[in-house]
C-alpha positions in Angstrom: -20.4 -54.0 -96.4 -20.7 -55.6 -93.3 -23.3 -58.6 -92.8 -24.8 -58.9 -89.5 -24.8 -63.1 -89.1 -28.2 -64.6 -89.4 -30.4 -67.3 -87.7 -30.3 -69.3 -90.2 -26.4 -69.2 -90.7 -26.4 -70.7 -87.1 -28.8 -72.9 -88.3 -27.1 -74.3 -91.3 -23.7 -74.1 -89.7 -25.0 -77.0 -87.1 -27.1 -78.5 -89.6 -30.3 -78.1 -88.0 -33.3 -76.3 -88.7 -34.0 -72.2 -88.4 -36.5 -73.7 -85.9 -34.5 -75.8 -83.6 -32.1 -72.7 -83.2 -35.2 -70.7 -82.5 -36.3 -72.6 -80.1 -33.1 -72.8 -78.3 -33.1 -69.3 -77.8 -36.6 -69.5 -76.4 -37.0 -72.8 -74.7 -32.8 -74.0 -74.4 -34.1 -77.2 -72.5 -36.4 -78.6 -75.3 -33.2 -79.4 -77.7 -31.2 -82.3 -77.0 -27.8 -81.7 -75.2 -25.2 -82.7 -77.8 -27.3 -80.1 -80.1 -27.1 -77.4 -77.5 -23.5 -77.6 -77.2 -23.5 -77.2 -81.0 -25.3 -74.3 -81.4 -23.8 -72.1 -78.4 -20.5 -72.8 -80.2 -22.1 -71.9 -83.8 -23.4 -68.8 -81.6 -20.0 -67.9 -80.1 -17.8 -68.1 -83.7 -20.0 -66.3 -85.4 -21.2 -63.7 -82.4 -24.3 -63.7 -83.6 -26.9 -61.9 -81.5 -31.1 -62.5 -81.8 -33.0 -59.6 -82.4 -35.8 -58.6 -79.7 -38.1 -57.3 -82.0 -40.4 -60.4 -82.1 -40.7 -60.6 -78.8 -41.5 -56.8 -78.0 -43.9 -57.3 -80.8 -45.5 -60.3 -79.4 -45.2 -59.0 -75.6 -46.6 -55.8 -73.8 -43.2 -55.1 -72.3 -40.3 -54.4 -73.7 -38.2 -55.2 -70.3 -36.4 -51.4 -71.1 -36.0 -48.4 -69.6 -35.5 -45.4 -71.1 -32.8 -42.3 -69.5 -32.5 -38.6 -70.5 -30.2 -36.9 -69.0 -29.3 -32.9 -69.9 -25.4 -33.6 -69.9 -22.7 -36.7 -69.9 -19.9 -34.2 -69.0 -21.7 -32.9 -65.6 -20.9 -35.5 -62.7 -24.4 -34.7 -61.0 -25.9 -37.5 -63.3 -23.5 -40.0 -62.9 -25.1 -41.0 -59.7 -28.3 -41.4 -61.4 -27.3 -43.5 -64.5 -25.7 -45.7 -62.0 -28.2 -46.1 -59.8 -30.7 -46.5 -62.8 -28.6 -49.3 -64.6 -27.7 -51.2 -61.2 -31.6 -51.1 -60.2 -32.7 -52.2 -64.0 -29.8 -54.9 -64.0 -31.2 -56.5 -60.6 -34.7 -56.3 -62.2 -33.5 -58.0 -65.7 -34.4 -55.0 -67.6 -32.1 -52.9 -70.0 -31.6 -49.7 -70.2 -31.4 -47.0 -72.9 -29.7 -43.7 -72.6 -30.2 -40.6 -74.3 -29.0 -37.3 -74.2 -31.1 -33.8 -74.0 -28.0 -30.6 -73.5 -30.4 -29.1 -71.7 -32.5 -28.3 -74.5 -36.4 -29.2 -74.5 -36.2 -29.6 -78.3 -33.5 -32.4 -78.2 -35.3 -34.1 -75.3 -38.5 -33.7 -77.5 -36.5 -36.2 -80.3 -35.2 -38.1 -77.9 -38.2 -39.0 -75.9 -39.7 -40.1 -79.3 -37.0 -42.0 -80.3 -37.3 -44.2 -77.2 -40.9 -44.4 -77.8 -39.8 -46.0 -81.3 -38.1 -48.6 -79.4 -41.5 -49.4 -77.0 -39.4 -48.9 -73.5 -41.9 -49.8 -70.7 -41.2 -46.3 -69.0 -39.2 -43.2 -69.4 -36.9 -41.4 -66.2 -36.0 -37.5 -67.0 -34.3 -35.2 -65.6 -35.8 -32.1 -66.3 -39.1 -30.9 -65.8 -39.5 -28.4 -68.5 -40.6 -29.9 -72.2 -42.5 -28.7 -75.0 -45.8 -29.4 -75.5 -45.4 -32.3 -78.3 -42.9 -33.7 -75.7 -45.8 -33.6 -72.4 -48.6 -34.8 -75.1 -46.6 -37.8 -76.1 -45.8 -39.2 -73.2 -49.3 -38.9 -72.1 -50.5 -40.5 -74.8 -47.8 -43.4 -74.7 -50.0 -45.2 -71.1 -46.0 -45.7 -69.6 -45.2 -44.7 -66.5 -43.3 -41.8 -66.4 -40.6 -40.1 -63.8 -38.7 -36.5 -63.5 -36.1 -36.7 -61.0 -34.1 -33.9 -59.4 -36.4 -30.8 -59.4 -40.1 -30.5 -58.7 -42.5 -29.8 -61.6 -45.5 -27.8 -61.3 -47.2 -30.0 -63.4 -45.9 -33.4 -62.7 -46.1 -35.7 -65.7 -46.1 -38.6 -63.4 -43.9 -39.8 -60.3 -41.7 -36.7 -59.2 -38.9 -36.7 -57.2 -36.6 -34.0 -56.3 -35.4 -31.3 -53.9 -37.3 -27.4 -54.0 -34.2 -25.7 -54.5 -35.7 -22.4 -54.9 -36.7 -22.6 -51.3 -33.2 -24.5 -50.5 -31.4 -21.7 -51.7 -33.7 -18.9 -50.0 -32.8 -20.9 -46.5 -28.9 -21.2 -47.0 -29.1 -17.8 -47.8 -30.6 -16.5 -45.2 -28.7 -18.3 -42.6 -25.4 -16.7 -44.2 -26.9 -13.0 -43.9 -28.5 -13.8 -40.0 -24.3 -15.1 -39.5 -23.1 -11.7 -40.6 -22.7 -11.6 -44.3 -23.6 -8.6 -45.1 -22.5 -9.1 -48.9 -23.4 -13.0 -50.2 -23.3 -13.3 -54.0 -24.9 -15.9 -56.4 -22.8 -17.9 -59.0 -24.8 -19.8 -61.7 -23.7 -21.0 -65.2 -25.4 -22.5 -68.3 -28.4 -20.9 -67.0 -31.0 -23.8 -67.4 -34.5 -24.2 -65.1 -32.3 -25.4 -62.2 -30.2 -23.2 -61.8 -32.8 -20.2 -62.1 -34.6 -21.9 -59.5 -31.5 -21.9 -57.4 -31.0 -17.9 -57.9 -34.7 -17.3 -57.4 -34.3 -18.4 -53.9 -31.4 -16.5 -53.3 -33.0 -13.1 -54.9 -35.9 -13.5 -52.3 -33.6 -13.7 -49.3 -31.3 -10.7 -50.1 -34.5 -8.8 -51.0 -35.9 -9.7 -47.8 -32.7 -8.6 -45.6 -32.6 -5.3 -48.0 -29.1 -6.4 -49.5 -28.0 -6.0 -52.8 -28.9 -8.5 -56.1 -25.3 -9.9 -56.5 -25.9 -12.5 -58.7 -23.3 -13.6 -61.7 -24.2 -15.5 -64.0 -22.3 -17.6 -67.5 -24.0 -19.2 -70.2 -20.9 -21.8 -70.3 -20.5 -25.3 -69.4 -19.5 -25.2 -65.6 -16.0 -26.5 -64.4 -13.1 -25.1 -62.3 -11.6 -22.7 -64.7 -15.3 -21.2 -65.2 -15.8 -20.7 -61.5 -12.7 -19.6 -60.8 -12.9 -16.6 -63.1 -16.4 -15.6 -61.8 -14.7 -15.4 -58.8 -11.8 -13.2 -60.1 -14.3 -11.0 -62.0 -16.8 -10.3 -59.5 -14.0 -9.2 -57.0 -13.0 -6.8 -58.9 -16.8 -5.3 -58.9 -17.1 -6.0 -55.4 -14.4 -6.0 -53.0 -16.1 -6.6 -50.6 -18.2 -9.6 -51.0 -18.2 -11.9 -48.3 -20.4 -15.3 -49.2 -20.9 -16.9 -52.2 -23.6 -19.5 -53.2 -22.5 -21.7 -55.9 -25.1 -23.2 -58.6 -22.8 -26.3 -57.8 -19.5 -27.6 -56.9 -17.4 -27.1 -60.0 -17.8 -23.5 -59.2 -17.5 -24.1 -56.1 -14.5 -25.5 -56.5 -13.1 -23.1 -58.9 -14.0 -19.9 -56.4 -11.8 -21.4 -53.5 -9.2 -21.7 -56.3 -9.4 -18.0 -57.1 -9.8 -17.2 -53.3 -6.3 -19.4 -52.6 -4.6 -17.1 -55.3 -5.2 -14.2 -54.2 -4.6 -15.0 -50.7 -8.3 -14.5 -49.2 -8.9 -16.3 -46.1 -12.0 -18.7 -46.4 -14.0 -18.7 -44.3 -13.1 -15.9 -42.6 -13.0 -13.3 -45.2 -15.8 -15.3 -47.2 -17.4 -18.1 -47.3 -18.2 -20.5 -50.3 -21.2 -22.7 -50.6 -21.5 -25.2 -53.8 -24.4 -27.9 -54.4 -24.7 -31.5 -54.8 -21.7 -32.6 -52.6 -20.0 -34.3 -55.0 -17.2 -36.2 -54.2 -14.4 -33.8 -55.6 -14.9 -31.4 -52.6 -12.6 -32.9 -50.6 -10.1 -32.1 -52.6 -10.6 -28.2 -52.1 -8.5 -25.9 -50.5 -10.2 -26.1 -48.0 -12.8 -28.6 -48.0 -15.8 -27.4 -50.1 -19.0 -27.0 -47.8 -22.1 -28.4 -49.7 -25.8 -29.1 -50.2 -25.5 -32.4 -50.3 -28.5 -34.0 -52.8 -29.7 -37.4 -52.6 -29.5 -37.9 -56.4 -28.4 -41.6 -56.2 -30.8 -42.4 -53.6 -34.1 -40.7 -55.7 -33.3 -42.6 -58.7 -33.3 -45.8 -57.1 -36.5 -45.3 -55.8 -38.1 -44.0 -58.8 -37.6 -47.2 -61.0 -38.2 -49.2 -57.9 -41.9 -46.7 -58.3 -42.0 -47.5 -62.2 -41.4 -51.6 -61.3 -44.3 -51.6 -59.2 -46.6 -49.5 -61.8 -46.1 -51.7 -64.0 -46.4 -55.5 -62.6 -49.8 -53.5 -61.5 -50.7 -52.0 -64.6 -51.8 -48.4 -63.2 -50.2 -45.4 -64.2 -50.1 -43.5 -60.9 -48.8 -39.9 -60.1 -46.4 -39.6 -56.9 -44.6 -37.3 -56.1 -42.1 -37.3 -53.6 -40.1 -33.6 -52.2 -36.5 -34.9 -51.0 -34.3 -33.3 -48.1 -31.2 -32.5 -48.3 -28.0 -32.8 -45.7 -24.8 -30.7 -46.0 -21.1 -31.8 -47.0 -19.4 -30.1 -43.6 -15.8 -28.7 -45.1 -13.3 -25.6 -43.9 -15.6 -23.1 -46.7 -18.0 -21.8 -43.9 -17.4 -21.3 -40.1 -18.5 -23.6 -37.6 -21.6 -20.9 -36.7 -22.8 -21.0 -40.2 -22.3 -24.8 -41.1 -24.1 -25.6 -37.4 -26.9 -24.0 -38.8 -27.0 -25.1 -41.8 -27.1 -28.9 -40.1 -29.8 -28.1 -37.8 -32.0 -26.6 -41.3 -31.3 -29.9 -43.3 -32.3 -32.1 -39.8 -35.3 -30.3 -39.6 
């Protein structure tokens, strides 16, 4: 068994008291020099580490955030953990992360695990929970943040993009181009991407076109995309757009289009989401809607700093634009367009 080392081995290791070495820790310049030098040593052999607990016990604030994040493998999120960490860092907070897979019940045990640890305020990135989740975190007094999609009952500050009615536009600036057959790809299948396909079921509806919307309850990446690709081709031949729930499918329709020798963008065009940094690597250059996830998490803990050195829990919520990744996977006609709806 493993024995964590102890305050009081430093203490006896230096031959001092437990309280000297406590009060090293919480006031270094009230023990003399030559003992200092002592007990950082003592502290460095035997990596000793204090616990926080009596000082979250004795404090209001923990100085902690708390992260939940649907998925580690999808790159969306790695923008907003690092933005999140760097923000907390420069504020001399910590941060704990958690994990939801997209499923309200983990998130619902995660959420109350953090609350175990007394973090001073909690960043999600959905906006669907249960009911024990939304009660808890009422109850809890922190401020609280979902990022990326708008809620229709914020819990909080709120900050994201209305995709539905993203989607709904890109759509409909394909069809008034010419495409006459645009299709929806969207995997796993959680809130956002329903959103997504929502938007694009009202603008084919409203040009009188076809629902051609696939759909995979897998975990996105290239391979996935590709083969949505592949199999809706064979249903129909003659699609000519495709929106893309994001850029790994993105990514894998262009690969699918590149084998079987379909010219893009002339044949069809390929839109994916969240312009990650992977599309210019396509073949050709993924054209995408670009989200500001980076930029929105910065600004919500910068929110959650302010709420609490004031003490008031306030709600804000903030709708985000977005700007498009230009590539070769729409014409010129469609991606000028597409420019002059995210300027306006």
């Amino acid at each position: 068994m493993i024995v964590r080392p102890k305050l009081q081995d430093i203490a006896r290791q230096v031959g001092v008291t437990r309280m000297t070495v406590s009060r090293y820790f919480n006031d270094p310049d009230s023990v003399a020099p030559k003992t200092r030098e002592k007990i950082q040593k003592a502290i460095e052999d035997t990596g000793f580490i204090p616990t926080r607990v009596p000082t979250i016990m004795s404090s209001s604030l923990s100085h902690t955030l708390g992260l939940v994040i649907p998925s580690f493998s999808n790159g969306v999120f790695s923008e907003v953990i690092d933005a999140v960490d760097e923000s907390c860092r420069k504020a001399g907070y910590g941060l704990l992360l958690m994990h939801s897979s997209y499923d309200p019940k983990i998130e619902e045990d995660q959420v109350a695990s953090l609350l175990s640890y007394q973090v001073d305020s909690i960043i999600l990135c959905d906006t669907v929970h249960t009911e024990l989740t939304k009660k808890r975190l009422e109850k809890s007094g922190i401020p609280v943040a979902e990022l990326l999609s708008l809620a229709d009952d914020p819990l909080g500050i709120n900050m994201g993009m209305d995709y539905e009615q993203i989607f709904y536009q890109v759509t409909k600036v394909l069809i008034e181009c010419g495409r006459k057959h645009p299709a929806y790809f969207g995997v796993r299948m959680d809130p956002r991407t329903l959103i997504r396909r929502n938007g694009y079921l009202h603008a084919v509806k409203e040009a009188g076109l076809p629902d051609l919307s696939f759909s995979s309850s897998n975990r996105s990446n290239f391979a996935l995309g590709r083969d949505m690709m592949l199999n809706a081709l064979k249903e129909h031949p003659d699609l000519d757009a495709v929106l893309c729930t994001n850029d790994d499918v993105g990514v894998g329709a262009l690969i699918a289009c590149q084998a079987l020798n379909i010219k893009v963008p002339e044949q069809l065009a390929v839109i994916g989401c969240n312009g990650l940094k992977f599309c210019d690597a396509a073949m050709p250059k993924l054209c995408s809607i670009k989200t500001p996830r980076y930029e929105l998490a910065q600004e919500a803990v910068a929110e959650i700093l302010k709420q609490l050195e004031s003490g008031k829990r306030l709600k804000k919520i903030k709708k985000a634009s977005c700007s498009l990744l230009t590539g070769g996977s729409a014409s010129d006609v469609e991606q000028k367009k597409l420019n002059a709806l995210f300027s306006a």
